[in-house]
C-alpha positions in Angstrom: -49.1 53.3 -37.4 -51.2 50.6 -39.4 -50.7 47.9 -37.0 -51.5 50.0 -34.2 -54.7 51.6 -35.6 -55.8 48.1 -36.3 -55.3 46.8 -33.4 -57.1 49.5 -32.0 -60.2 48.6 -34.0 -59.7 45.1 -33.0 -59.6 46.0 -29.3 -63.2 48.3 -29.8 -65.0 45.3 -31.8 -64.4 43.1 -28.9 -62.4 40.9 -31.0 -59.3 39.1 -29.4 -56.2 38.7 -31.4 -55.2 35.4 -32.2 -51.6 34.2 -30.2 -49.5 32.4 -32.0 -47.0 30.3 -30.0 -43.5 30.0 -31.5 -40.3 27.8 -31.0 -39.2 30.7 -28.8 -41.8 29.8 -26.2 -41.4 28.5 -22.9 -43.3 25.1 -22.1 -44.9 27.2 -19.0 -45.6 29.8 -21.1 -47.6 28.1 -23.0 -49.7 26.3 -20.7 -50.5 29.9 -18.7 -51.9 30.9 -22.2 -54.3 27.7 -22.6 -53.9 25.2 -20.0 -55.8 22.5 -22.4 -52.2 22.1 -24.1 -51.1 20.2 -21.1 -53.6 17.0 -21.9 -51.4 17.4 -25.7 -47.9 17.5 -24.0 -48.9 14.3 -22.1 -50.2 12.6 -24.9 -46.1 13.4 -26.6 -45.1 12.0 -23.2 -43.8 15.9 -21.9 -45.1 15.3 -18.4 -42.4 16.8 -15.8 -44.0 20.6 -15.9 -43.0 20.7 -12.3 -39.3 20.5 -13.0 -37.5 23.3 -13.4 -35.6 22.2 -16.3 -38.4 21.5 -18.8 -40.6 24.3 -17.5 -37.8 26.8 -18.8 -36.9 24.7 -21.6 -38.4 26.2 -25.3 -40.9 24.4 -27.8 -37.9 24.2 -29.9 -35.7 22.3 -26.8 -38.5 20.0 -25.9 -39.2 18.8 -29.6 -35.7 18.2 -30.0 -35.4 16.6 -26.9 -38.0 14.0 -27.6 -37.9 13.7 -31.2 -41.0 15.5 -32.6 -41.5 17.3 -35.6 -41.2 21.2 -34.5 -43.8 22.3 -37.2 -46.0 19.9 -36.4 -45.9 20.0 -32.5 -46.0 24.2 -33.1 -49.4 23.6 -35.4 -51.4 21.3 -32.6 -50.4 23.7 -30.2 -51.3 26.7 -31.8 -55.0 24.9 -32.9 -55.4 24.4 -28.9 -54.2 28.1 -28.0 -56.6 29.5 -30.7 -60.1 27.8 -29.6 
């Protein structure tokens, strides 16, 4: 009932919650949250968003994938989503 209350209070200030993006996350997901993340993923050379494999694939499947550090990759991501 906490959580709930506060978020209510949140929600009347105006104030938006912050999103936090996990290695749950779909790569389209992401990008539908903050479309600015797409200029990062082509910087780390994660281009194919039209593909139907990497736009399903997770945060976690793509870091693997191309040999980035998850904590890392989840941190500029999450700066980006957050601005």
């Amino acid at each position: 009932m906490i959580i709930i209350h506060q978020f209510k209070e949140q929600y009347k200030k105006g104030k938006q919650m912050k999103k936090k993006i996990t290695k749950e996350n779909e790569l389209l997901e992401v990008i539908a949250m903050n479309t600015k993340v797409v200029d990062l993923f082509e910087e780390l050379d994660i281009d194919c968003f039209g593909c139907c494999g990497v736009s399903t694939q997770t945060i976690e499947q793509i870091a693997k994938e191309k040999n980035l550090n998850l904590k890392e990759l989840l941190t500029k991501i999450n700066t980006i989503i957050n601005k």
